[in-house]
C-alpha positions as CSV (number, residue, x, y, z in Angstrom):
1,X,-126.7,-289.2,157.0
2,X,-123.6,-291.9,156.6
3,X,-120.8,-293.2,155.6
4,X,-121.0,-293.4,151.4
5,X,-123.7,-290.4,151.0
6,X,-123.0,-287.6,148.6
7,X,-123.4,-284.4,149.4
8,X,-124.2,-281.8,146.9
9,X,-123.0,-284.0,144.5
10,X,-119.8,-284.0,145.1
11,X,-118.5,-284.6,148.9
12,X,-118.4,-288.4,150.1
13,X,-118.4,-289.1,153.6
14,X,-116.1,-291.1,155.3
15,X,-115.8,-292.5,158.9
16,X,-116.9,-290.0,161.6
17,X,-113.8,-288.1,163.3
18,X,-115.7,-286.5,166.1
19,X,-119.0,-286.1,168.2
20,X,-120.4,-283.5,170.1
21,X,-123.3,-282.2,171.3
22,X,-124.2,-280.6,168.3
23,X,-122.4,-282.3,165.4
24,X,-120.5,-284.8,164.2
25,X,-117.6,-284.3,161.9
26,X,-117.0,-286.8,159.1
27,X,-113.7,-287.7,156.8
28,X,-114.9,-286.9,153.3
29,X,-113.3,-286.7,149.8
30,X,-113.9,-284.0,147.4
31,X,-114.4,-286.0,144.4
32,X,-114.4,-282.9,142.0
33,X,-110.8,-282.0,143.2
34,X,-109.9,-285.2,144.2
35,X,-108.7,-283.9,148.3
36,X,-109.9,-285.2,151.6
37,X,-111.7,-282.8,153.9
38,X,-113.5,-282.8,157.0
39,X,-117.3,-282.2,157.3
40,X,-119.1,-280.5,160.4
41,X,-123.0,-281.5,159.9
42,X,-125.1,-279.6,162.6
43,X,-127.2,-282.2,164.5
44,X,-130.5,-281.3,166.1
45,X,-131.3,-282.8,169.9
46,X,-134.7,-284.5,169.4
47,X,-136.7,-281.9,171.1
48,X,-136.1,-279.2,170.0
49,X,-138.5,-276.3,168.8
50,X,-137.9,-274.1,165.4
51,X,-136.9,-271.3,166.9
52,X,-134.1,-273.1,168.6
53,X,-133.1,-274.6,165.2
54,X,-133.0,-271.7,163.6
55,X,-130.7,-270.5,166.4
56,X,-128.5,-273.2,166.1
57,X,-128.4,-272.8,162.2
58,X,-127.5,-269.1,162.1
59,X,-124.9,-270.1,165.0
60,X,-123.7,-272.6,162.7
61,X,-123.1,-270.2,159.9
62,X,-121.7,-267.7,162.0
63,X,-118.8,-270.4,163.1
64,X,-118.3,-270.7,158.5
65,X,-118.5,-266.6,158.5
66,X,-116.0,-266.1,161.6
67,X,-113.3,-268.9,160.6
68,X,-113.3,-267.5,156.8
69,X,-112.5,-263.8,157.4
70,X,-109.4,-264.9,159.6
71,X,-106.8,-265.1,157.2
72,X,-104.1,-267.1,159.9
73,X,-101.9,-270.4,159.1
74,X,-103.4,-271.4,162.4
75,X,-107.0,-271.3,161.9
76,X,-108.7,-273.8,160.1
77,X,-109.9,-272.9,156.0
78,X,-113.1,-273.5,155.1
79,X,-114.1,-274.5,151.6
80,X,-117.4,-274.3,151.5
81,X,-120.8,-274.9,153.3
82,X,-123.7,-276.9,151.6
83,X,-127.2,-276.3,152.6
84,X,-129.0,-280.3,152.8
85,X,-131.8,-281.6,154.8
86,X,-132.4,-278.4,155.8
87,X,-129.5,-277.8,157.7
88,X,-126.0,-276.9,156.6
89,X,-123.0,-278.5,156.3
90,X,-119.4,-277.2,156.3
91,X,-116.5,-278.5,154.4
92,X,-113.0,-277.3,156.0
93,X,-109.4,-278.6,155.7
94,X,-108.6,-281.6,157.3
95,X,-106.1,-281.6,160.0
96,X,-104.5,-285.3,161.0
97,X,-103.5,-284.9,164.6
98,X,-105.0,-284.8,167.6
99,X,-106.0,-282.5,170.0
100,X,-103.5,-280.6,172.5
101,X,-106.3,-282.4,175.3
102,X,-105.6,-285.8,174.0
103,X,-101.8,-285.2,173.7
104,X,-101.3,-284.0,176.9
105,X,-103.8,-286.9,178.1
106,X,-101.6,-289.7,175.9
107,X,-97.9,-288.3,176.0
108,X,-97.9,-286.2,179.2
109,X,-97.3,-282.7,180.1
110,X,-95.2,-280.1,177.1
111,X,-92.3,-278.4,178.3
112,X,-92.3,-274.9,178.8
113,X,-90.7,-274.2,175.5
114,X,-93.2,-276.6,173.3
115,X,-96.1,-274.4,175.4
116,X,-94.8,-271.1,174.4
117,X,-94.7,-272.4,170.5
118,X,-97.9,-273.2,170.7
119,X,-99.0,-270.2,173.2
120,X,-97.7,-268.3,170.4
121,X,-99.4,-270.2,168.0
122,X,-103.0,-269.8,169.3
123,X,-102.1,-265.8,170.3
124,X,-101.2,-265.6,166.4
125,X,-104.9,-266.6,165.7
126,X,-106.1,-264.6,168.0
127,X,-104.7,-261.9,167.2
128,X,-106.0,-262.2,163.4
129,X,-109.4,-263.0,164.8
130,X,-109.5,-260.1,166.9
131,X,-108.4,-257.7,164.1
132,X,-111.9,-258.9,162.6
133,X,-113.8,-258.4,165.6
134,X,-114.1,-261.7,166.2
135,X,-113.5,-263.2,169.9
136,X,-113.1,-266.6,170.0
137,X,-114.9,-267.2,173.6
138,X,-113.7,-270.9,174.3
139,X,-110.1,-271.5,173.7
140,X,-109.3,-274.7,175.9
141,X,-106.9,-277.3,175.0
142,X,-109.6,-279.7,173.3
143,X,-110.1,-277.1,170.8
144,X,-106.8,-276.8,169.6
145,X,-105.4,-279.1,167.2
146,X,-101.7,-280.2,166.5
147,X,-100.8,-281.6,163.3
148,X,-98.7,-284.5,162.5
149,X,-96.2,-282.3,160.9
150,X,-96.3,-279.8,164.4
151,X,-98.4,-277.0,162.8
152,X,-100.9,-275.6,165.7
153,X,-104.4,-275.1,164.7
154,X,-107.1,-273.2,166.9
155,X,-110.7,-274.6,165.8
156,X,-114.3,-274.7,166.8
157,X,-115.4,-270.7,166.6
158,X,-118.9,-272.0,167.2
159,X,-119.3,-270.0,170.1
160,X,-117.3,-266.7,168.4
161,X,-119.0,-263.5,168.8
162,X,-118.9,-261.4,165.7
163,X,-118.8,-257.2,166.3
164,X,-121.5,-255.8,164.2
165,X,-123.3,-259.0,163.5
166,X,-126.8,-259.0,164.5
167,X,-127.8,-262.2,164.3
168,X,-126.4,-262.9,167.8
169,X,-129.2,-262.4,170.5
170,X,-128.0,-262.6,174.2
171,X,-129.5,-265.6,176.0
172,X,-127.8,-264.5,179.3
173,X,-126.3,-268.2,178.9
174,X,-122.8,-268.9,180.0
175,X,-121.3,-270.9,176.9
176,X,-117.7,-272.2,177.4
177,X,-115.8,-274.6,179.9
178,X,-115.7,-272.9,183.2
179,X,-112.0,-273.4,183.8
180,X,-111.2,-271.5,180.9
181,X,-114.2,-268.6,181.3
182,X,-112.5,-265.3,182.0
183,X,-113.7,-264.0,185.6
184,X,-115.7,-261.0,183.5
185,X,-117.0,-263.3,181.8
186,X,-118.1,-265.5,184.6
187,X,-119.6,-262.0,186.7
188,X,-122.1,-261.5,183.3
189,X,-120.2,-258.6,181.9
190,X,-119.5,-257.7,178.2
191,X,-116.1,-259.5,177.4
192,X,-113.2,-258.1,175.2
193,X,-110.1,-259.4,173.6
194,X,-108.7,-259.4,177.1
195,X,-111.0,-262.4,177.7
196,X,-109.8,-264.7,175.0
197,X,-106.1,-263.8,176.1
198,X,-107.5,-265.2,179.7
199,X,-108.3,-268.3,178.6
200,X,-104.9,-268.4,176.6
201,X,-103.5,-268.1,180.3
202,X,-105.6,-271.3,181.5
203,X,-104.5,-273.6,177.9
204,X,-100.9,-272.8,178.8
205,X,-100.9,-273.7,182.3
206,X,-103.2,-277.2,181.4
207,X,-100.5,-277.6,178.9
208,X,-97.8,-277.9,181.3
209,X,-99.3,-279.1,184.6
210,X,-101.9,-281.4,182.9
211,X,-104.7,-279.9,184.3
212,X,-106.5,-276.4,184.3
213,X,-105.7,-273.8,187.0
214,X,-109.3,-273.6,188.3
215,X,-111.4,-277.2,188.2
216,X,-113.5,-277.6,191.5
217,X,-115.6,-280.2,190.0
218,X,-118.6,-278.3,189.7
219,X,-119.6,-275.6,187.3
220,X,-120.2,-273.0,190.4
221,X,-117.6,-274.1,192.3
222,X,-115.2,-273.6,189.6
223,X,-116.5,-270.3,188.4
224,X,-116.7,-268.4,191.5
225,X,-112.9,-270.0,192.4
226,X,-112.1,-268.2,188.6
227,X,-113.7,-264.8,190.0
228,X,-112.3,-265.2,193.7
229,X,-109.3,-267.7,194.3
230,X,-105.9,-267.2,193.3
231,X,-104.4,-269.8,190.9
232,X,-102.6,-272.5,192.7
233,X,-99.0,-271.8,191.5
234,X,-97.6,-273.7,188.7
235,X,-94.8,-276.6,189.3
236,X,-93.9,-277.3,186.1
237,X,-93.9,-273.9,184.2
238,X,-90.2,-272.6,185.1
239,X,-89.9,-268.8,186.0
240,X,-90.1,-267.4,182.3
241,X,-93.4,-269.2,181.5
242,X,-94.6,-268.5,185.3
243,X,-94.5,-265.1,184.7
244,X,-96.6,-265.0,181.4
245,X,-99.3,-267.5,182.9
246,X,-99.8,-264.6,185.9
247,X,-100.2,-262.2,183.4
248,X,-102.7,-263.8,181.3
249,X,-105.0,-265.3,184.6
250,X,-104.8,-261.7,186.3
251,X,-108.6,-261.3,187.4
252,X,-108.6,-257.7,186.0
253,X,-108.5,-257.6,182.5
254,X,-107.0,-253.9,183.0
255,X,-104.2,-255.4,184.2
256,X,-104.5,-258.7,182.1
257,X,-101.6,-259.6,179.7
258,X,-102.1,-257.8,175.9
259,X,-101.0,-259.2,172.6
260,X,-97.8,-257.1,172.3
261,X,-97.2,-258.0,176.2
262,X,-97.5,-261.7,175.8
263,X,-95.6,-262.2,172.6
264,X,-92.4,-260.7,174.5
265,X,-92.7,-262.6,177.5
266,X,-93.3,-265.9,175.1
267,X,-90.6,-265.3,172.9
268,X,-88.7,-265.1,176.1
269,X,-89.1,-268.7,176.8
270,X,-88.4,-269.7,173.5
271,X,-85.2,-267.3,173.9
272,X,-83.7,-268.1,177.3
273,X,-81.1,-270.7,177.5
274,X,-81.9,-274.7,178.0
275,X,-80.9,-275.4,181.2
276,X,-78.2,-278.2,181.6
277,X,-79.5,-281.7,182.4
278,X,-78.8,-282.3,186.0
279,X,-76.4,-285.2,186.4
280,X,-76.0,-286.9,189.7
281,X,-72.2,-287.7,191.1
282,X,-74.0,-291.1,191.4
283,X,-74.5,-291.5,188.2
284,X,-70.4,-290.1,187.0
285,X,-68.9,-291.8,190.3
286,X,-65.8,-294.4,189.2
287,X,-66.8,-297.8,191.4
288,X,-63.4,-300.0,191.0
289,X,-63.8,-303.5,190.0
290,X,-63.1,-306.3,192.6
291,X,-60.0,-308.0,191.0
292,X,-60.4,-311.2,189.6
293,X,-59.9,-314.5,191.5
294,X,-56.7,-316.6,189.9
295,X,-58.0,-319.7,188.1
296,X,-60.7,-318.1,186.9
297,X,-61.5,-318.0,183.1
298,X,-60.2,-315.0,181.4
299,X,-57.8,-314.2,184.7
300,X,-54.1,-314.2,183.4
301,X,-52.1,-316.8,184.2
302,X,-50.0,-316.6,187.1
């Protein structure tokens, strides 16, 4: 594949957007409606047996399947998928931003109040998704997208798990960054909603202290911190935002933040009053001028 083929006839790529370890996504333009869209094409590692590419097919098509049931502002459409060189291809919408990763990276930290917009954002899609059976399984801040024009978009369900669909086999592999893997998740059991809303609780907290709660280097290291450690207490969050990343990262997902519960604590944030800029009395004290020596230009005369 490159840049200038046509696919099925009708999608030319463009320059590629993205890599990763299975796919590249390329700029493309419909040229039967005449829009620009973004294509995933599933890449194969070089050795790799057919049982693993079919694996990586159905997973592929799964990620098409999961995104199109989610009927969410905040979740990417796809358009269609196109089966060529024996692998498929999907065609979403476009998004021009850049990931809430690379912003935070590039601009800095987000307040408090531009993380609960898009906290609320993602537990929008997540909501939808779970209302499908679908759980997500690796929201990080990489994976979410924020337009140009501010819209927050939660992508890549490659890794969704679909109630009810029987193509997924358990491996017993742990799939996900570690930071963001719920501490069920990360002791082997069967995870629910509550472990999506988890790693909700991790995005936030990257958002506004620019880096996860749990990151010990090492996968282990970081994944028995998630299931032992407590989180080391945000600086940056302010007591309304502190109190919804607590809920979301408690260890028991029992006692873990729900939907309903984190929406209320969110729109708290949003809700609460901006706090007055601190001035210093430095910065407001009155320093009288030295008067000006006679003679000098602009001194009145004498």
């Amino acid at each position: 594949a490159g840049e200038g083929r046509l696919l099925a006839g009708r999608y030319r790529l463009g320059a590629v957007l993205g890599r990763g370890g299975m796919g590249t996504v390329w700029r493309a333009v419909d040229e039967t409606l005449g829009r620009t869209v973004a294509v995933k094409e599933l890449r194969f590692p070089t050795s790799i047996d057919d049982d693993e590419k079919r694996r990586l097919i159905t997973r592929t098509l799964r990620e098409a399947k999961a995104i199109a049931r989610i009927r969410n502002n905040g979740a990417v459409t796809v358009y269609d998928v196109v089966d060529e060189d024996d692998r498929p291809w999907i065609v979403m919408e476009l998004i021009e931003g850049k990931s809430l990763a690379d912003a935070v990276r590039e601009d800095g930290t987000l307040t408090p109040r531009r993380a609960a917009e898009v906290g609320l954002a993602i537990l929008d899609v997540l909501r939808s998704a779970h209302r499908e059976g679908i759980l997500h399984r690796d929201v990080k801040p990489s994976n979410v997208l924020i337009a140009e024009d501010g819209r927050v978009v939660l992508t890549d369900f490659g890794i969704a798990q679909v109630e009810g669909d029987p193509s997924i086999t358990s491996t017993g592999m742990l799939v996900g960054a570690p930071s963001y893997i719920s501490p069920e998740r990360a002791r082997g059991h069967k995870p629910g909603p509550a472990a999506d809303m988890w790693s909700l609780g991790g995005l936030i907290y990257a958002a506004v202290e620019g880096s996860p709660p749990y990151d010990k280097g090492s996968a282990i290291a970081t994944l028995t911190a998630v299931m032992t450690e407590p989180v080391d207490p945000p600086k940056n969050a302010g007591p309304e935002l502190e109190k919804v990343i607590y809920g979301l990262l408690a260890k028991d997902p029992a006692q873990r933040l729900d939907d309903a519960g984190a929406r209320v604590l969110l729109r708290a944030v949003l809700d609460a009053p901006a706090a007055a800029p601190q001035v210093s009395p430095e910065v407001t004290r009155v320093v009288p001028l030295p008067p000006r020596p006679e003679g000098t230009p602009g001194a009145p005369a004498g």
